[in-house]
TIRO-2110 file (N, C-alpha, C; in Angstrom, 1 decimal):
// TIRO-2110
-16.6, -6.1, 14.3, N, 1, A
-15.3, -6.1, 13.6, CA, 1, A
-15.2, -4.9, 12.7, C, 1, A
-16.2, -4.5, 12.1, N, 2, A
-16.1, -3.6, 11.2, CA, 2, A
-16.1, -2.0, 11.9, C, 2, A
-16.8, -1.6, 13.2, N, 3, A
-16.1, -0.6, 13.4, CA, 3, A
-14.4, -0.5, 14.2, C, 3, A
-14.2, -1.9, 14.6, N, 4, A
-12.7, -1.9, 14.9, CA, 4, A
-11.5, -1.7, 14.0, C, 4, A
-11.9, -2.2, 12.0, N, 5, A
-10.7, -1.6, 11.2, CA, 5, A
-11.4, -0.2, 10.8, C, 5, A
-12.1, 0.3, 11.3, N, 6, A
-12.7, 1.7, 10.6, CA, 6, A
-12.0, 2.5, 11.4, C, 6, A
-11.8, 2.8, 12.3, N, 7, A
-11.3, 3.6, 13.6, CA, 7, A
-9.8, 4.0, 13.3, C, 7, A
-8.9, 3.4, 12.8, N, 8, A
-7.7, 3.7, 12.6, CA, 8, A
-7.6, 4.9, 12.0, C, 8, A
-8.5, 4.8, 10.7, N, 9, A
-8.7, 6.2, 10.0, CA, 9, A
-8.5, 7.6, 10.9, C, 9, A
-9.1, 7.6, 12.1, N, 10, A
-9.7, 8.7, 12.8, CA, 10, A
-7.9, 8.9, 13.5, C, 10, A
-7.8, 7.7, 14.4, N, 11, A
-6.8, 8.3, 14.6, CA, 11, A
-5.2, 8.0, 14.9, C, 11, A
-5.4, 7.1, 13.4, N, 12, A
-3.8, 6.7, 13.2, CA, 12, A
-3.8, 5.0, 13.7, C, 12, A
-2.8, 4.3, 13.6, N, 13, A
-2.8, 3.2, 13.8, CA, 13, A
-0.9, 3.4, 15.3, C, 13, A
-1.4, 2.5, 15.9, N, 14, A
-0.2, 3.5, 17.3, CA, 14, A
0.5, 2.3, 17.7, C, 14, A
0.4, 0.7, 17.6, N, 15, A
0.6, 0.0, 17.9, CA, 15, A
0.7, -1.5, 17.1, C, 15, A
2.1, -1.8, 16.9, N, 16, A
2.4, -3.3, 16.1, CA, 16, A
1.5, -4.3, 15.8, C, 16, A
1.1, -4.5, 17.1, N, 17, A
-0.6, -5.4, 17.5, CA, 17, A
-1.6, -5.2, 16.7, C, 17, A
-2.1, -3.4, 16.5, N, 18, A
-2.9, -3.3, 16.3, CA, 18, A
-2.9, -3.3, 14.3, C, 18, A
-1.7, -2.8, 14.1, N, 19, A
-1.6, -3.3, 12.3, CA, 19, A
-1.5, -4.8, 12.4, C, 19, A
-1.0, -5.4, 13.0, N, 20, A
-1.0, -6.8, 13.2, CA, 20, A
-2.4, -7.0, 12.6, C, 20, A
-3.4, -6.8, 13.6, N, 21, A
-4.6, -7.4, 13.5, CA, 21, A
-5.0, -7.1, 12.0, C, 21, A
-5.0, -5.5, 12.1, N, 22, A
-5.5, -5.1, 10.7, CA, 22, A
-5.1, -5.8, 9.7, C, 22, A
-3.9, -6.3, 9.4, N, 23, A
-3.3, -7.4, 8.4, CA, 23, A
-3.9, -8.8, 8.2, C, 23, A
-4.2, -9.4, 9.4, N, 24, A
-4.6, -10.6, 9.8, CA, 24, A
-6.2, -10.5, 8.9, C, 24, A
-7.0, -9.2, 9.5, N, 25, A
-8.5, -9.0, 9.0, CA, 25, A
-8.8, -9.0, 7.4, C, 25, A
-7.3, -9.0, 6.7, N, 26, A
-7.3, -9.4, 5.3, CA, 26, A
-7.4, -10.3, 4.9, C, 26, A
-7.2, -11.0, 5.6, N, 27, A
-7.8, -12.9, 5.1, CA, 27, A
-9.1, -12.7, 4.6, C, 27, A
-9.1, -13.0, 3.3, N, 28, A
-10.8, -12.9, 3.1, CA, 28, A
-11.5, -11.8, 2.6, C, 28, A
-10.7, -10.8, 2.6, N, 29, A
-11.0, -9.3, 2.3, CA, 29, A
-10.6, -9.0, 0.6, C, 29, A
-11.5, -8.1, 0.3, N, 30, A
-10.6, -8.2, -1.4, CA, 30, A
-10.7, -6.9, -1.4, C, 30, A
-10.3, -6.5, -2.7, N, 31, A
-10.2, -4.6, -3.3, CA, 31, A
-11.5, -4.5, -3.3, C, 31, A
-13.0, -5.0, -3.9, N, 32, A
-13.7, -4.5, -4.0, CA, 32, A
-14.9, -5.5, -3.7, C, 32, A
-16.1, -4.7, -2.9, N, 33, A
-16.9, -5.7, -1.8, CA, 33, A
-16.9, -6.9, -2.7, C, 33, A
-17.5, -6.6, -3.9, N, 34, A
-18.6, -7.8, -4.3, CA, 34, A
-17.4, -8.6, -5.4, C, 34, A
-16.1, -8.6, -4.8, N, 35, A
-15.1, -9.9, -5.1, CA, 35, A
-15.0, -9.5, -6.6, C, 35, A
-15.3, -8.8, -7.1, N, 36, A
-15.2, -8.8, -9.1, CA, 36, A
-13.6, -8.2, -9.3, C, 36, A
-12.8, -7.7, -8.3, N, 37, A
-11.6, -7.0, -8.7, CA, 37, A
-10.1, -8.1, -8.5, C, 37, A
-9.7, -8.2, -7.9, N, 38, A
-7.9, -8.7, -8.4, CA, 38, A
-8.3, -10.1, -8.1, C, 38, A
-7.8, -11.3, -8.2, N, 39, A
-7.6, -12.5, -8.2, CA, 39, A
-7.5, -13.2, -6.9, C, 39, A
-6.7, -12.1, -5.6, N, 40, A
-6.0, -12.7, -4.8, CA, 40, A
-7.1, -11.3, -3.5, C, 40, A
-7.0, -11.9, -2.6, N, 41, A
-7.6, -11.3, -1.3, CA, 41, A
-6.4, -10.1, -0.6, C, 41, A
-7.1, -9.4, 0.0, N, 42, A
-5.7, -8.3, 0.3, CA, 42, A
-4.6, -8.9, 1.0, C, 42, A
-4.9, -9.9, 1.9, N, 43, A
-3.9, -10.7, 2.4, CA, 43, A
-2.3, -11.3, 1.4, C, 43, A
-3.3, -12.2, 0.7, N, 44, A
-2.3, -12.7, -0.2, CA, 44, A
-1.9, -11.7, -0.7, C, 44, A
-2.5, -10.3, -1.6, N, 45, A
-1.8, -9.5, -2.1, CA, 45, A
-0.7, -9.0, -1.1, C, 45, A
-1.1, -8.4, -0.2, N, 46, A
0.1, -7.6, 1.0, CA, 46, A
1.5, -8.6, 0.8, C, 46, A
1.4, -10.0, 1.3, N, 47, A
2.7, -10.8, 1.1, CA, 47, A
3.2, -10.5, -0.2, C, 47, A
2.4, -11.1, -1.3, N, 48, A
3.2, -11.0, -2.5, CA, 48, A
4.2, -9.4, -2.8, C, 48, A
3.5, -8.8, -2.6, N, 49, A
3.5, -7.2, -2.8, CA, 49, A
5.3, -7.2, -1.7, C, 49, A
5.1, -7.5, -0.4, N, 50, A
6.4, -7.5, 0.2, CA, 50, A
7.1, -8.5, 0.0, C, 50, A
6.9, -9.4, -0.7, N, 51, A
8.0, -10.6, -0.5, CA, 51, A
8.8, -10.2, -2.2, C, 51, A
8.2, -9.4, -3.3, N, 52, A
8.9, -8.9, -4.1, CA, 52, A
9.8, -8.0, -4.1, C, 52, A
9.0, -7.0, -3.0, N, 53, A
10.2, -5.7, -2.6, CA, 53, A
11.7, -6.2, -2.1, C, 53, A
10.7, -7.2, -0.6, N, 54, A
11.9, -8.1, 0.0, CA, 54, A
13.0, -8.4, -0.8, C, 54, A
12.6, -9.0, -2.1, N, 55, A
13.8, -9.5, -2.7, CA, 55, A
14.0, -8.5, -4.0, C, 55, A
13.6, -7.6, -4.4, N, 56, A
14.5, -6.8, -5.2, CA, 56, A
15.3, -5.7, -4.1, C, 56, A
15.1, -5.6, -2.9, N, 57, A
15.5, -4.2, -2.5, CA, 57, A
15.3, -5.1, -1.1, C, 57, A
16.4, -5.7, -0.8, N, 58, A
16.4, -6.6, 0.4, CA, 58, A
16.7, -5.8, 1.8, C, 58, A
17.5, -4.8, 1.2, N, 59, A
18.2, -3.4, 2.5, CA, 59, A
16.9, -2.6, 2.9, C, 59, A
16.1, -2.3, 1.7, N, 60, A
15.0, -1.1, 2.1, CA, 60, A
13.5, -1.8, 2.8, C, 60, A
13.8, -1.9, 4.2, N, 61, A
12.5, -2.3, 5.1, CA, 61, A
11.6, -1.6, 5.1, C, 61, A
11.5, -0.1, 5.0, N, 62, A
10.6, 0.7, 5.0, CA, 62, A
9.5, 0.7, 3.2, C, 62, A
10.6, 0.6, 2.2, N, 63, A
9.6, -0.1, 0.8, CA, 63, A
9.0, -1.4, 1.3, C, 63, A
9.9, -2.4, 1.5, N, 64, A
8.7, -3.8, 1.8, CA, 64, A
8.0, -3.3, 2.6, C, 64, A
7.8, -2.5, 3.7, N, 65, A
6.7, -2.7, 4.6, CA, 65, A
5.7, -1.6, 3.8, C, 65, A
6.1, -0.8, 3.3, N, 66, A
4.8, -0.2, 2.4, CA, 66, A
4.2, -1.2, 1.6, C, 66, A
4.7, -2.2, 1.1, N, 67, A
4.4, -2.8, 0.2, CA, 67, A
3.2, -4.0, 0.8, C, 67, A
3.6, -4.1, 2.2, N, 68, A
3.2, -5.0, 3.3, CA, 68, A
1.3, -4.5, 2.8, C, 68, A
1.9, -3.0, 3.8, N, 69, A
0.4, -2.1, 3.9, CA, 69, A
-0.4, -1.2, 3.2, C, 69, A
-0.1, -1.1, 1.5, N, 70, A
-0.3, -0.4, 1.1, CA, 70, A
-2.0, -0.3, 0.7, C, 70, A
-2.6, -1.2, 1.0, N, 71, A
-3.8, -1.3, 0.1, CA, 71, A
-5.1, -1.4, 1.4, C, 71, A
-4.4, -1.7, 2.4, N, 72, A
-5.5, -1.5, 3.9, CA, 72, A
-6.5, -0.4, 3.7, C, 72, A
-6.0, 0.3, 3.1, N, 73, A
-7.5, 1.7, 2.8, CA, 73, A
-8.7, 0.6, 2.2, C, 73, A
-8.7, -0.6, 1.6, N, 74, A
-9.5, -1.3, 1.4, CA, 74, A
-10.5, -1.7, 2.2, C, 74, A
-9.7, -2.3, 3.0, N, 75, A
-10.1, -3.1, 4.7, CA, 75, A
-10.7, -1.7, 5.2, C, 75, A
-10.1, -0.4, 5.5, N, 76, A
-10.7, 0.3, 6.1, CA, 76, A
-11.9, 1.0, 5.9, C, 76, A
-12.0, 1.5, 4.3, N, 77, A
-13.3, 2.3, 4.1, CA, 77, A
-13.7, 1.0, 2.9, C, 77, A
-13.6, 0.6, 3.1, N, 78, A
-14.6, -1.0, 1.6, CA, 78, A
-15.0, 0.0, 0.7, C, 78, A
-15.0, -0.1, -0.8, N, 79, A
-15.5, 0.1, -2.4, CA, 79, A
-14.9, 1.9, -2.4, C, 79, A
-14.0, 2.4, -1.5, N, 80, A
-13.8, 3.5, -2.3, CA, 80, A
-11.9, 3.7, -2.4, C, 80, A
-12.2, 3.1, -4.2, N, 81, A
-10.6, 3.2, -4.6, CA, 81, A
-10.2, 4.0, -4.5, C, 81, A
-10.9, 5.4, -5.1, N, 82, A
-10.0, 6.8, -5.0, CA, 82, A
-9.6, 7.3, -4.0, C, 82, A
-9.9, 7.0, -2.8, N, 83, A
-9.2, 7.1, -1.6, CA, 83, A
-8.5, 6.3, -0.8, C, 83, A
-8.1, 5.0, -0.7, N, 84, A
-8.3, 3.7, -0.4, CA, 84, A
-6.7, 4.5, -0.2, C, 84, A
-5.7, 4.6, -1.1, N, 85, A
-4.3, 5.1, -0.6, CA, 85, A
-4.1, 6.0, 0.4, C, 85, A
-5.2, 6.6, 0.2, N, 86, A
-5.4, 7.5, 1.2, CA, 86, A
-5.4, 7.7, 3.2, C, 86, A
-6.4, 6.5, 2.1, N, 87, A
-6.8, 6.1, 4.3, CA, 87, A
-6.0, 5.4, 4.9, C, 87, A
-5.1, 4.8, 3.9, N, 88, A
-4.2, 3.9, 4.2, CA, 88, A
-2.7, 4.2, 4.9, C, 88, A
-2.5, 5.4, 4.6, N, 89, A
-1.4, 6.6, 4.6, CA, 89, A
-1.6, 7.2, 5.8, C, 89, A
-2.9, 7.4, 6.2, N, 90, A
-3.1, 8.4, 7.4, CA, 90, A
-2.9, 7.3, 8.8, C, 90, A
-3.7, 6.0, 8.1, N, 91, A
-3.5, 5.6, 9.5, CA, 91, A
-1.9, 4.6, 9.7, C, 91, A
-1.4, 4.5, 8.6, N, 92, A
-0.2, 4.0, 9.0, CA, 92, A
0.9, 5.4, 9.3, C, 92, A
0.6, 6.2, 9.5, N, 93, A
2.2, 7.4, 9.1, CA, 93, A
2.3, 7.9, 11.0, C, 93, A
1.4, 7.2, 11.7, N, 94, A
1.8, 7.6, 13.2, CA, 94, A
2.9, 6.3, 13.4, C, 94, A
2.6, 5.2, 13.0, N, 95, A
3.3, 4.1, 13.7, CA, 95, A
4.5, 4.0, 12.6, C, 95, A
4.3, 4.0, 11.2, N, 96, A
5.3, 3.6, 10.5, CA, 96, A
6.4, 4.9, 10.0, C, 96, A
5.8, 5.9, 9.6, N, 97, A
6.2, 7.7, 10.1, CA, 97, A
6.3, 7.4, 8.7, C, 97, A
6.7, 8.6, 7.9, N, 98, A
6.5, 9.7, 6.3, CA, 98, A
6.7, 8.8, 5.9, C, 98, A
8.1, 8.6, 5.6, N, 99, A
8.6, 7.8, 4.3, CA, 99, A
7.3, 6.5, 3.7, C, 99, A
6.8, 6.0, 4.8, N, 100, A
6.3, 4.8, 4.5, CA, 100, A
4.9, 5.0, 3.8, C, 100, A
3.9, 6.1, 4.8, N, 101, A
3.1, 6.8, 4.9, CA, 101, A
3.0, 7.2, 2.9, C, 101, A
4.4, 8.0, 2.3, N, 102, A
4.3, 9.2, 1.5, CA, 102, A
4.3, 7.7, 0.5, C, 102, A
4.9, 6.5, 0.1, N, 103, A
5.0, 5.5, -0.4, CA, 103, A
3.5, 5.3, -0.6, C, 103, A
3.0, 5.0, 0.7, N, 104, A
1.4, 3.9, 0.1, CA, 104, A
0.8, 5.2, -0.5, C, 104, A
0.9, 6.2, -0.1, N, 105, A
-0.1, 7.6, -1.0, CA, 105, A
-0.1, 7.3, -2.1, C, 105, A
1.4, 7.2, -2.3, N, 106, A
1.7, 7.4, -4.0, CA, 106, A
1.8, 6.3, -4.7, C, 106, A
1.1, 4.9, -4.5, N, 107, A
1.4, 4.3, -4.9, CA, 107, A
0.2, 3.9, -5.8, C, 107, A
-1.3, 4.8, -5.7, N, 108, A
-1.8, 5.1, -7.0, CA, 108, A
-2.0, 6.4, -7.9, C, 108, A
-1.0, 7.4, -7.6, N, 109, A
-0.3, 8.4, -8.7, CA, 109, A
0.9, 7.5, -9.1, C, 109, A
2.0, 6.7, -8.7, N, 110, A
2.6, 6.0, -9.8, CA, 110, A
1.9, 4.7, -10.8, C, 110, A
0.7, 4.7, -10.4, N, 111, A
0.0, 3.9, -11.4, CA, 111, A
-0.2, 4.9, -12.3, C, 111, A
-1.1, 6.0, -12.6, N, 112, A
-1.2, 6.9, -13.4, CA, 112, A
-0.4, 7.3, -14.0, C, 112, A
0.8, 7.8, -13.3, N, 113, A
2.2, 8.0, -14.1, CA, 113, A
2.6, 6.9, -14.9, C, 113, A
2.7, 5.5, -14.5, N, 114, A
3.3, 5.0, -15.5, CA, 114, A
2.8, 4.5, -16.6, C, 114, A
1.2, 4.2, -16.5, N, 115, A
0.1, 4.2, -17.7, CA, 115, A
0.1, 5.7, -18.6, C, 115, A
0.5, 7.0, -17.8, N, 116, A
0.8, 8.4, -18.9, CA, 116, A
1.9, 7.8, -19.9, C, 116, A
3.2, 7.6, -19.0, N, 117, A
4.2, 7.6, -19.4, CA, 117, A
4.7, 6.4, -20.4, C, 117, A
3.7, 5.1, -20.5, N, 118, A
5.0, 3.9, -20.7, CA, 118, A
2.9, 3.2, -21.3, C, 118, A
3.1, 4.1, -22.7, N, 119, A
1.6, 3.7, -23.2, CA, 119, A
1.9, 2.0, -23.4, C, 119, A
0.4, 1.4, -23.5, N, 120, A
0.6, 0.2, -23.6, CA, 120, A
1.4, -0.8, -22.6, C, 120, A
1.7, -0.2, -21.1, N, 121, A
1.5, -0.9, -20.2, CA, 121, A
1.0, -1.6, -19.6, C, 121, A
1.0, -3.0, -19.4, N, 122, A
0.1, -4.2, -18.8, CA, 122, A
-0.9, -3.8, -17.4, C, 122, A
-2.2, -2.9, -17.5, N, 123, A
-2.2, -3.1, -15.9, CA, 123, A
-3.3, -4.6, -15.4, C, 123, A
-3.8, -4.9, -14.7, N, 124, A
-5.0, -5.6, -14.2, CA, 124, A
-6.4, -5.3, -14.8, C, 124, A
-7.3, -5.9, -15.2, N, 125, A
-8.6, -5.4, -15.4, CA, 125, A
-9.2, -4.7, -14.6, C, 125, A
-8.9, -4.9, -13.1, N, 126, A
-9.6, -3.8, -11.9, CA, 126, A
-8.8, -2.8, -12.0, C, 126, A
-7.0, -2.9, -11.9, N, 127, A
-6.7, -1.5, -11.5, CA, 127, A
-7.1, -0.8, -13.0, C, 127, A
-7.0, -0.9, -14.4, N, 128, A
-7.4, -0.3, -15.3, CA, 128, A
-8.6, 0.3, -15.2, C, 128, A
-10.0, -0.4, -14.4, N, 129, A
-11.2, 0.0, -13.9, CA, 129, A
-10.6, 1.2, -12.9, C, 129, A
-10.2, 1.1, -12.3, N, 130, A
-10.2, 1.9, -10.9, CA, 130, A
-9.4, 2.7, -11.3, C, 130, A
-8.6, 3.1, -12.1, N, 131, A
-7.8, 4.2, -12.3, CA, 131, A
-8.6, 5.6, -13.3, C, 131, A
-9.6, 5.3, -13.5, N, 132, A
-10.7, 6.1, -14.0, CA, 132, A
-11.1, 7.2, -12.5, C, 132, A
-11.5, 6.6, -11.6, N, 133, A
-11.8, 7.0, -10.4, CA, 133, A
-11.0, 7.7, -10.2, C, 133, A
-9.7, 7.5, -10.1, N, 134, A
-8.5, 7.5, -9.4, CA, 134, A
-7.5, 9.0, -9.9, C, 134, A
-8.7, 9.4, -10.9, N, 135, A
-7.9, 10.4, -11.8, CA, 135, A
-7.8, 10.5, -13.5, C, 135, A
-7.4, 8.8, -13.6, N, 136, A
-7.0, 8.9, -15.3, CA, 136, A
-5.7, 8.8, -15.6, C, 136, A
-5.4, 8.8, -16.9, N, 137, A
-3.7, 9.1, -17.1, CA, 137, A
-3.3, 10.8, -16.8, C, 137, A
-2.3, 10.6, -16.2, N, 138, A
-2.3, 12.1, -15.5, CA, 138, A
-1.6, 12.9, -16.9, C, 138, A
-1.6, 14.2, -16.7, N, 139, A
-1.4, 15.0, -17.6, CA, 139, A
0.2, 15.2, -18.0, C, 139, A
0.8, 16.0, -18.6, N, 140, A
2.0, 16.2, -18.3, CA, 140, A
3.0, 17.2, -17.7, C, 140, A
1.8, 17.7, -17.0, N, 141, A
2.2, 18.3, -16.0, CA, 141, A
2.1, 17.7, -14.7, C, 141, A
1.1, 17.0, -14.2, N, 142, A
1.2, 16.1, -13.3, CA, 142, A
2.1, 15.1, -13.3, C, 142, A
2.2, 14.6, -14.5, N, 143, A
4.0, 13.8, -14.5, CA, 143, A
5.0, 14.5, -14.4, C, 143, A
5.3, 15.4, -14.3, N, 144, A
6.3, 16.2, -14.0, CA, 144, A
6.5, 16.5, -12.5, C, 144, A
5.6, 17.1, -11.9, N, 145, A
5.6, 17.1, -10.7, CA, 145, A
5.1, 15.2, -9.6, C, 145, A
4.8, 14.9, -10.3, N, 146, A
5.2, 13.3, -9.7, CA, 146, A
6.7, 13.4, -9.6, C, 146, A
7.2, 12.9, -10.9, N, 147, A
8.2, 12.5, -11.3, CA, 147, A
9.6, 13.6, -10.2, C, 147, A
9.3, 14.7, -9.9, N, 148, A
9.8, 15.6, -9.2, CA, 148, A
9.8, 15.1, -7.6, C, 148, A
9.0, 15.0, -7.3, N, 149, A
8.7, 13.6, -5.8, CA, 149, A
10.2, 13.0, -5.7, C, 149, A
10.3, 13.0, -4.3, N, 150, A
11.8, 12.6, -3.8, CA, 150, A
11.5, 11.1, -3.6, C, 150, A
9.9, 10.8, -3.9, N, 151, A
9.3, 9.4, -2.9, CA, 151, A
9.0, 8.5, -4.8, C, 151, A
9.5, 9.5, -5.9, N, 152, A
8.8, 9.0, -6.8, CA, 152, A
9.1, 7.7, -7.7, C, 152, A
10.8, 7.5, -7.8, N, 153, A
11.4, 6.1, -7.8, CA, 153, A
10.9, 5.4, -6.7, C, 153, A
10.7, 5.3, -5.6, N, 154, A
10.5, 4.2, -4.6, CA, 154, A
8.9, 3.8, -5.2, C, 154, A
8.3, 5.2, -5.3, N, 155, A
6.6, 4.5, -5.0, CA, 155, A
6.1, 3.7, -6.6, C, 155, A
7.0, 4.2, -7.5, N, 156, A
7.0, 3.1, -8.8, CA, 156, A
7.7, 1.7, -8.5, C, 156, A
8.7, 1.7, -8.0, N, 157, A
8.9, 0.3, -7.6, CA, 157, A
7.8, -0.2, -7.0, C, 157, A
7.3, 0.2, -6.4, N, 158, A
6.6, -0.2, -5.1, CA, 158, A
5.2, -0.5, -6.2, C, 158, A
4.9, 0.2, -6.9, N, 159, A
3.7, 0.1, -7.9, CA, 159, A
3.9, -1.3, -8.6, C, 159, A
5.3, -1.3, -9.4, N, 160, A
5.6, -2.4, -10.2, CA, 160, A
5.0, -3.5, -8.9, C, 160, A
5.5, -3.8, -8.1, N, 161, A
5.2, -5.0, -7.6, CA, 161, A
4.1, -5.5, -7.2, C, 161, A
2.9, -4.1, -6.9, N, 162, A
1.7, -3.9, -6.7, CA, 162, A
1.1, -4.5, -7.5, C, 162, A
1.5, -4.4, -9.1, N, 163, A
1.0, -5.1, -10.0, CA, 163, A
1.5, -6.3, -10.7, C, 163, A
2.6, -6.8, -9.5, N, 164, A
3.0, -8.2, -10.0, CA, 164, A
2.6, -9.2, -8.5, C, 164, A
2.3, -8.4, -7.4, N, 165, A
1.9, -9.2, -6.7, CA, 165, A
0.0, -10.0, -6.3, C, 165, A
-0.7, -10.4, -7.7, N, 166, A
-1.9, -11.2, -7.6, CA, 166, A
-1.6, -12.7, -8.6, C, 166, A
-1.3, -13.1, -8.1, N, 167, A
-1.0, -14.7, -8.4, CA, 167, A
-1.6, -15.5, -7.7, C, 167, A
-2.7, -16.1, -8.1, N, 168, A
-3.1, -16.9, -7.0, CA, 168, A
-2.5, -18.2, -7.1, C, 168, A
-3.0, -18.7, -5.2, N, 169, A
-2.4, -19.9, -5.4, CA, 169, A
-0.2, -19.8, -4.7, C, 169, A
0.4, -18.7, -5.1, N, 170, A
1.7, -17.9, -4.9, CA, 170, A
1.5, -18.2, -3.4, C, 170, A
2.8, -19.2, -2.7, N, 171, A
3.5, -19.3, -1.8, CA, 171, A
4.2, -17.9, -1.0, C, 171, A
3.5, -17.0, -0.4, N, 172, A
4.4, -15.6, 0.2, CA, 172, A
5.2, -15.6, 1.3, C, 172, A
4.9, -16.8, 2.0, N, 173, A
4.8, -16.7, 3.8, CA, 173, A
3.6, -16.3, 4.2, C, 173, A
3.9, -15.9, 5.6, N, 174, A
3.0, -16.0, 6.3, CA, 174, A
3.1, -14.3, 6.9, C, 174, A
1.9, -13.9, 7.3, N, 175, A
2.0, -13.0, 8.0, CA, 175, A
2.7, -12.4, 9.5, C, 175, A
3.0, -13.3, 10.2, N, 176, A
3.5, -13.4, 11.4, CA, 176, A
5.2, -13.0, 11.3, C, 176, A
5.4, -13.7, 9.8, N, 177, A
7.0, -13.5, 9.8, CA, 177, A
7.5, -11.8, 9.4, C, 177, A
6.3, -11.2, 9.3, N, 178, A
6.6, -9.7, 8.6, CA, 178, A
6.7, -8.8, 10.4, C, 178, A
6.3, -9.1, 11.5, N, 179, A
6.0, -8.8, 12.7, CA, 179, A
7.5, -8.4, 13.2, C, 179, A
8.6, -9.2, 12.7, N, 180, A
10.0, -8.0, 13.9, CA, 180, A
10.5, -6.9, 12.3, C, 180, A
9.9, -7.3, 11.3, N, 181, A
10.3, -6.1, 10.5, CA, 181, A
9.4, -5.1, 10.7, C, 181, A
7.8, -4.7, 11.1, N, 182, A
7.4, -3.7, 11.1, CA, 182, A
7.7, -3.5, 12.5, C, 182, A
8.1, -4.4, 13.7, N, 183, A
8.8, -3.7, 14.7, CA, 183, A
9.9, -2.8, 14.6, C, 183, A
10.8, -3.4, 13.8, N, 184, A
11.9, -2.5, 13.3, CA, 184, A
11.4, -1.2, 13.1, C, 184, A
10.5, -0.8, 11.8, N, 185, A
10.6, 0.3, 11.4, CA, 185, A
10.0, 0.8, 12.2, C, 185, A
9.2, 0.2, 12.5, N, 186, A
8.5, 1.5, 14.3, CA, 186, A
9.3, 1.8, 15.3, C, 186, A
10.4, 0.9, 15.3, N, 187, A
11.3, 1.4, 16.4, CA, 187, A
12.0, 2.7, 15.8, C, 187, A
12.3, 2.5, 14.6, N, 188, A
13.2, 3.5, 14.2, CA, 188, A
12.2, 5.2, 14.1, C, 188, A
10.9, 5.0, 13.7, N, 189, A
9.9, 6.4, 13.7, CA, 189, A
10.0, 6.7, 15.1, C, 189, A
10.0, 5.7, 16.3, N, 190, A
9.4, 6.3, 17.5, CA, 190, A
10.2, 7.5, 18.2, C, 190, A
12.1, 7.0, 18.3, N, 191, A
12.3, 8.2, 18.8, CA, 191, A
12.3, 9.4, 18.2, C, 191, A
11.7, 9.9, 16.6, N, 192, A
11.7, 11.3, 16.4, CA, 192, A
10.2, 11.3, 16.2, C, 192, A
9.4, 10.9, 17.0, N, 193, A
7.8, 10.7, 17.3, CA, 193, A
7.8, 12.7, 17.9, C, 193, A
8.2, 12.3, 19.0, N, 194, A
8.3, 13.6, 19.9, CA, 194, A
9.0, 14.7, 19.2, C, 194, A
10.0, 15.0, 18.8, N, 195, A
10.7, 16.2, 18.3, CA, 195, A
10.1, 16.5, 17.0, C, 195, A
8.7, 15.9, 16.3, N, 196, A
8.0, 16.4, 15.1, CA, 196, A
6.8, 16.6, 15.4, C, 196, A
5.9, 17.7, 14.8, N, 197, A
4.9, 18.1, 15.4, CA, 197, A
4.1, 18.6, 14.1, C, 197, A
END
């Protein structure tokens, strides 16, 4: 099982199925091996995380479905937060394309931005842990060129919910019902798959 969610890293995730599964493999899976980090499993996070977007931003399928995937860099390389956006980004941006892709990147630089920017912001005791890794409070120049990001309102919404979605116990749905929306947005990346290089 474990070199089947590692593999995507290398070369992208290409098929519905195949994030399917990787979604499913979150049952049970947390931010950090030895369970001391958020309340809820990546699972339950992923729903809550989209079932907020869902309903603040009901039109934008491509934010909920970042919101879906954004933390799979967990599942895929285990205990490395500072990257974990990362890996997460590379292997979704073949099937789900940029927009979605530039979202989960940023969706731990708008943690940093908004702990620079909005002192005395509430985060989690892990992500407060992990944002050490992660960089720190960014400078003010780094907030500037965040903030300058065309993706930079979305991937702070997308953050806010990041950090409203660990409640345990929180009713999300089910995984299966998120399956014709990430068909959607793959349908819509596939036909400019070919004309971008």
């Amino acid at each position: 099982m474990e070199s089947r969610t590692q593999s995507p890293t290398v070369t992208g995730i290409r098929t519905v199925d195949a994030l399917m599964e990787l979604l499913h493999a979150c049952r049970g899976a947390w931010d950090t091996p030895d369970r001391s980090g958020d309340p809820v499993d990546l699972h339950d996070h992923a729903l809550q995380t989209a079932a907020l977007l869902r309903r603040s931003h009901p039109a934008d399928k491509e934010l909920q479905i970042a919101g879906l995937v954004h933390d799979i860099g967990h599942l895929l390389r285990p205990g490395d937060d500072a990257g974990h956006a990362e890996h997460a980004a590379d292997a979704v941006r073949p099937l789900l394309g940029r927009r979605v892709a530039a979202l989960v990147r940023l969706h731990v630089p708008a943690k940093r931005y908004l702990a620079a920017t909005e002192p005395g912001r509430a985060l989690s005791p892990q992500s407060a842990l992990t944002m050490r890794a992660q960089g720190g409070l960014m400078t003010r120049e780094e907030a500037a060129r965040f903030a300058a990001d065309p993706h930079a309102e979305d991937a702070i919404t997308l953050r806010q919910a990041d950090d409203a979605g660990k409640v345990i116990g929180l009713d999300a749905g089910v995984m299966e019902d998120w399956r014709p929306v990430l068909e959607l947005v793959a349908a819509a990346v596939r036909p400019s798959r070919g004309s971008r290089s």
